[in-house]
C-alpha distance (Angstrom), angle and dihedral (degrees) to the residues before:
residue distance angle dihedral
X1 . . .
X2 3.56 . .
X3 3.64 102.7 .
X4 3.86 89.7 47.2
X5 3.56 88.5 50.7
X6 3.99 85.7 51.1
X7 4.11 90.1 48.8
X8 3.42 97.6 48.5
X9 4.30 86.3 51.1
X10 3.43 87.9 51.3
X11 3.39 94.0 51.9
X12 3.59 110.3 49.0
X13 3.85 95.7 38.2
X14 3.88 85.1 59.2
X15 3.99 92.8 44.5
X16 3.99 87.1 48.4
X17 3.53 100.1 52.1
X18 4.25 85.9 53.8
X19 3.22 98.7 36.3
X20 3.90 102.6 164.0
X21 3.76 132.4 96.5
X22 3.61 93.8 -130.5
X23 4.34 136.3 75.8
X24 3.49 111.5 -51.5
X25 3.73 123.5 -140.7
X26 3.94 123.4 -123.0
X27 3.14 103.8 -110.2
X28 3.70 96.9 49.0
X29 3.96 88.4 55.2
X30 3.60 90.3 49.1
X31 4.22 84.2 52.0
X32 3.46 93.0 50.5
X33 3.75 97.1 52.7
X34 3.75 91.7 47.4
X35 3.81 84.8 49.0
X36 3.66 90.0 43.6
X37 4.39 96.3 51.8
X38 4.15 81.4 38.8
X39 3.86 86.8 64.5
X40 3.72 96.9 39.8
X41 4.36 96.8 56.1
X42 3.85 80.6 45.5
X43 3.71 92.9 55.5
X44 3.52 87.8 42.0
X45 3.59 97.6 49.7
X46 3.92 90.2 51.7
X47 3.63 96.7 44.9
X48 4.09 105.6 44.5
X49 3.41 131.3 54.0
X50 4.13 120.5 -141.9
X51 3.83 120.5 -159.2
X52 3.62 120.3 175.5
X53 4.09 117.4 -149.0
X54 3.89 116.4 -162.4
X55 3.61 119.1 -173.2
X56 3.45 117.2 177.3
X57 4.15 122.5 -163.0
X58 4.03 118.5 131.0
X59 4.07 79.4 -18.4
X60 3.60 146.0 11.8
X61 3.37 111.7 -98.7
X62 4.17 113.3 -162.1
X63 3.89 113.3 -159.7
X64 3.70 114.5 -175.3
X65 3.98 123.7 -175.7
X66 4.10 128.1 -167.9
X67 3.75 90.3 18.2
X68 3.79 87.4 106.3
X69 3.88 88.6 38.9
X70 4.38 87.6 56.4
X71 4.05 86.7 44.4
X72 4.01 86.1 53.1
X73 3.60 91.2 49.5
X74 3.56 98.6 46.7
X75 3.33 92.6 44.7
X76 3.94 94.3 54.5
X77 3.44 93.1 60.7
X78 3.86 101.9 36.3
X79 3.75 89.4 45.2
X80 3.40 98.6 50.1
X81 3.59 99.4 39.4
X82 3.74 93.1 56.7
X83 3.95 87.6 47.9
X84 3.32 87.9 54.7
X85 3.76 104.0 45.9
X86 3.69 89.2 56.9
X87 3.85 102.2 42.9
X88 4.39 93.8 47.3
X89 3.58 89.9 43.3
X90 4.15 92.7 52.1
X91 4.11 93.5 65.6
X92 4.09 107.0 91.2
X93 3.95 83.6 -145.5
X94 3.24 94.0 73.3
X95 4.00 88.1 62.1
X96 3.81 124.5 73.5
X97 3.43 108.1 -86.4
X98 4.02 118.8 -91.6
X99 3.65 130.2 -121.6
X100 3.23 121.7 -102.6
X101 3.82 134.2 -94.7
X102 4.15 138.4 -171.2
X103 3.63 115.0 -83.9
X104 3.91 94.4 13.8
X105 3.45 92.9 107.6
X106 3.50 96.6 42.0
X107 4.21 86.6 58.9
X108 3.71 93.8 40.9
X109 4.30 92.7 54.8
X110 3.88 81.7 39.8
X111 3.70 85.1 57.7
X112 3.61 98.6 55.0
X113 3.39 92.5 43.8
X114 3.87 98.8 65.2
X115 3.59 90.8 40.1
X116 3.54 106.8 -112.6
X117 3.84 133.1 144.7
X118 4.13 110.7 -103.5
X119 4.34 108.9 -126.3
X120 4.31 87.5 -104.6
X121 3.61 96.1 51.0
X122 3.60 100.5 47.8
X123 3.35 93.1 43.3
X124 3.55 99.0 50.7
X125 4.39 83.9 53.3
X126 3.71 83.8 51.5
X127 3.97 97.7 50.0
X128 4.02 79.4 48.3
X129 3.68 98.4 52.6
X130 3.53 88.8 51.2
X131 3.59 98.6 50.9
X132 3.89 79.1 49.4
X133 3.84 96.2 52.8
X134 3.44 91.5 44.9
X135 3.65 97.8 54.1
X136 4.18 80.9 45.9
X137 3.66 93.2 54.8
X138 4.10 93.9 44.7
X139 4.04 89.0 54.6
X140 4.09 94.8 47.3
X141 3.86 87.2 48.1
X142 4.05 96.3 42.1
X143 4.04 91.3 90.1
X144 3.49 87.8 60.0
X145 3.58 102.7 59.6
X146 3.54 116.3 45.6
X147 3.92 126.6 -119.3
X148 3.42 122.8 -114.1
X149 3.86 115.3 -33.4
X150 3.84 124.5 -123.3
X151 3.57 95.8 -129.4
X152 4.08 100.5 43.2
X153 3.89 122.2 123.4
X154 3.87 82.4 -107.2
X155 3.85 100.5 48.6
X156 4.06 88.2 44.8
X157 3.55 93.1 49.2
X158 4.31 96.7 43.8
X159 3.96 76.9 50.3
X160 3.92 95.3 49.4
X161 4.00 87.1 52.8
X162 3.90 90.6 48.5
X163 3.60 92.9 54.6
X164 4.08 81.7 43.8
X165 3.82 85.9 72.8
X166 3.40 95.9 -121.4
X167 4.14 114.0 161.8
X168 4.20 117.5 -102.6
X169 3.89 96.6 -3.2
X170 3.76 88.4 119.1
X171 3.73 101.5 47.6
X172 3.91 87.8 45.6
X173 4.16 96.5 57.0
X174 3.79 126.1 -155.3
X175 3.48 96.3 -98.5
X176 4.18 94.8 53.0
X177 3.89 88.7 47.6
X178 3.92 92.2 51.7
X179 3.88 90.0 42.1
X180 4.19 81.0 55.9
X181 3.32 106.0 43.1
X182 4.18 92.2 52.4
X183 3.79 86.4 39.5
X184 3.77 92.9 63.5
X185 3.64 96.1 41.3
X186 3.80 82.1 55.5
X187 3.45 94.7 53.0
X188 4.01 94.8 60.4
X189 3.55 113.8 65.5
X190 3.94 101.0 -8.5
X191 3.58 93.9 60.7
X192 4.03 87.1 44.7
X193 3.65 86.0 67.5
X194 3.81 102.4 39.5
X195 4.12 78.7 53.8
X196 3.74 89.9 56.1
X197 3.71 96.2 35.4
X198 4.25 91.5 54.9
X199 4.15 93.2 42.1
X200 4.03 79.5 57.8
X201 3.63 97.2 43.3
X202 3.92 81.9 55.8
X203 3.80 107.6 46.6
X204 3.87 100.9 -94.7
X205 3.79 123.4 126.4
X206 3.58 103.7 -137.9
X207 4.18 93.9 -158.6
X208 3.94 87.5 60.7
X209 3.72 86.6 43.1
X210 4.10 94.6 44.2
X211 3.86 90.8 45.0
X212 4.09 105.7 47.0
X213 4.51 80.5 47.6
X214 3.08 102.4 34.9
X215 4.55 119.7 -170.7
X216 3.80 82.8 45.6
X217 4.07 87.0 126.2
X218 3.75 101.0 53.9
X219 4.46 96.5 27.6
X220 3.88 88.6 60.3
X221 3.61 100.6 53.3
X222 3.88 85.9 49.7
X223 3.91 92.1 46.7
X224 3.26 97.1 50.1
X225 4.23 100.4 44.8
X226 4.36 82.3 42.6
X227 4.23 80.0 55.1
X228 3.11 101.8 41.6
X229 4.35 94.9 50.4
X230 3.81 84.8 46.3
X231 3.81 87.6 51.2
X232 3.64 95.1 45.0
X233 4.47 93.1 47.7
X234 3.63 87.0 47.4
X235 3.33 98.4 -114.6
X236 4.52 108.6 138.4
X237 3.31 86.9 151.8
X238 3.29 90.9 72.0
X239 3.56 99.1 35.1
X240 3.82 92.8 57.3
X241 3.76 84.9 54.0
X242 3.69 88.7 57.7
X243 3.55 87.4 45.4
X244 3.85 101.4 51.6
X245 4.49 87.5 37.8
X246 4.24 84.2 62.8
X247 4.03 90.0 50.5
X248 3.94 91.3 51.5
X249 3.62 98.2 47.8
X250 3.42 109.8 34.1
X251 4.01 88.0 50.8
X252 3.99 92.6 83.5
X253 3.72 89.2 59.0
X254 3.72 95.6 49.4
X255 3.93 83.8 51.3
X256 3.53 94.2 49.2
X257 3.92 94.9 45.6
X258 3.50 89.8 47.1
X259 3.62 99.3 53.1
X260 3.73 89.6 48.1
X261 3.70 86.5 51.9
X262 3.83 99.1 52.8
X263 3.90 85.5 44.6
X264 3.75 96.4 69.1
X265 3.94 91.0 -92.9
X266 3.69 104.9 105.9
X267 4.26 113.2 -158.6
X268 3.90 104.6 -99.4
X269 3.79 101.2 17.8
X270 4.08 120.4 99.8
X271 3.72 86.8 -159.2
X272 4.06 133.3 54.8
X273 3.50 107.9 -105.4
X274 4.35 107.2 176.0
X275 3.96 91.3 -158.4
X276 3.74 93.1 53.1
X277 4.32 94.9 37.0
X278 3.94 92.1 58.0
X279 3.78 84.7 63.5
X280 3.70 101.4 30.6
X281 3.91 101.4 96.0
X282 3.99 82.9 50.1
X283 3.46 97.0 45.6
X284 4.43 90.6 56.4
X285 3.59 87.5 37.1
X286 3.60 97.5 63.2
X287 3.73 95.3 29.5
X288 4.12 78.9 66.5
X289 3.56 94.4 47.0
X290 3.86 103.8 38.4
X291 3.50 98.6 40.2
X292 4.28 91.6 44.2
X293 3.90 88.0 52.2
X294 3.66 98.5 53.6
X295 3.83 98.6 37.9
X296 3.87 84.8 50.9
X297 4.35 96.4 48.8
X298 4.03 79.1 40.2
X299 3.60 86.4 63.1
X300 3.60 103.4 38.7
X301 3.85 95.1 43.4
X302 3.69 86.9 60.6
X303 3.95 94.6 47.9
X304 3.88 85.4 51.4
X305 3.60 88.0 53.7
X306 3.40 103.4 49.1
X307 3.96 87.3 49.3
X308 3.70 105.0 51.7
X309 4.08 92.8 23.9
X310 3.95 94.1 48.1
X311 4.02 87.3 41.4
């Protein structure tokens, strides 16, 4: 599961350095690409081993092995990063909402009337589908490139702790550590925009969502990493707990949204707007529920990854 390991670096090391719901500027895409390839030869570096063979008779003959694996590697994550910078940036909900003009509305209800897909939604299913196929692609390809290598900085160094003493190390692995570590670096602002990306796929404004509950952005990354180590120690107890604890005290918001909503004060609007308030206790509700859901599988995906992928 190397190269997944290498997408998933890619991945969040490009969603970290833009962390923000909103447009991003040029130059910070370009940065987060750069920081995104950076991360990937790292990996690489870490993970392969190179040896060079020379043997020299009526020529020199130059045999180089894991050069292509480090190329693979770095590719993952570069690749996929850039793929993924374009196709989360394309959806218009991922951008603060824009004012209104005449005649918008008119199109949009037009819209729903003859059935068809609006630009944000469809392009937040196709910025999904890609992050789909590329996770599809990574997983056909993994048998090609091998995992991590016995002899790699990283391998010799998880070995150098074992022989440390230290407790667990050995039934954990290398390769099931890595697989964690990249996991919950994924988990923080990548899965914030896979979050946002699927509550637009499905009809749900995430600013009205974002500003009836407001901490949304910074509680779900630490939900789903707190999931995720319960999942990983074997503790669902625990993690249902968690689970149930969210439920109970987020439910006073939704109330109070929802009452604002029905009262002509719809969550995420300064001003009363009727056509938006007869939806507005729907539109928090399944902002909760929606967004919960997917941040939740997000996190348990990954912790089933890291288990049978690490293995």
């Amino acid at each position: 599961m190397l190269l997944l390991a290498a997408l998933w670096t890619g991945l969040a090391v490009a969603d970290l350095v833009r962390w923000t719901p909103g447009p991003v500027s040029l130059p910070r895409r370009v940065m987060a690409g750069l920081a995104a390839a950076l991360s990937g030869l790292l990996l690489a570096t870490v993970t392969t081993t190179v040896t060079t063979t020379v043997t020299t008779t009526v020529t020199t003959t130059v045999t180089t092995t894991g050069a292509v694996h480090v190329a693979a590697v770095a590719l993952a994550a570069a690749g996929g990063a850039l793929v993924w910078i374009v196709l989360s940036e394309a959806p218009g909900g991922l951008r603060p909402a824009r004012q209104a003009r005449p005649g918008r509305a008119a199109r949009d209800a037009r819209t729903v009337r003859a059935g068809r897909t609006s630009r944000p939604e469809g392009a937040a299913i196709a910025a999904l589908a890609g992050l789909a196929g590329m996770h599809a692609v990574v997983v056909l390809l993994a048998p090609l490139v091998p995992g991590l290598q016995p002899s790699a900085p990283l391998a010799r160094w998880w070995a150098a702790l074992e022989a440390a003493g230290l407790p667990g190390l050995a039934s954990v692995g290398a390769g099931r550590a890595l697989l964690a570590v990249v996991g919950t670096g994924l988990l923080l602002a990548t899965a914030n925009r896979v979050v946002r990306l699927v509550l637009t796929a499905s009809g749900t404004p995430p600013d009205a969502g974002e500003a009836a509950l407001r901490g949304g952005r910074l509680l779900g990354p630490l939900e789903r990493v707190f999931l995720l180590g319960l999942a990983l120690g074997g503790d669902l107890t625990a993690a249902a707990a968690v689970i149930a604890a969210k439920g109970l005290l987020r439910l006073p918001e939704v109330r109070t949204a929802s009452r604002l909503a029905l009262a002509g004060e719809p969550a995420g609007s300064g001003a009363a707007e009727p056509a938006r308030a007869l939806r507005g206790a729907d539109v928090v509700t399944e902002y909760f529920l929606v967004g919960t859901f997917t941040s939740w599988l997000l996190a348990l995906a990954v912790a089933g990854v890291v288990v049978l992928g690490g293995a």
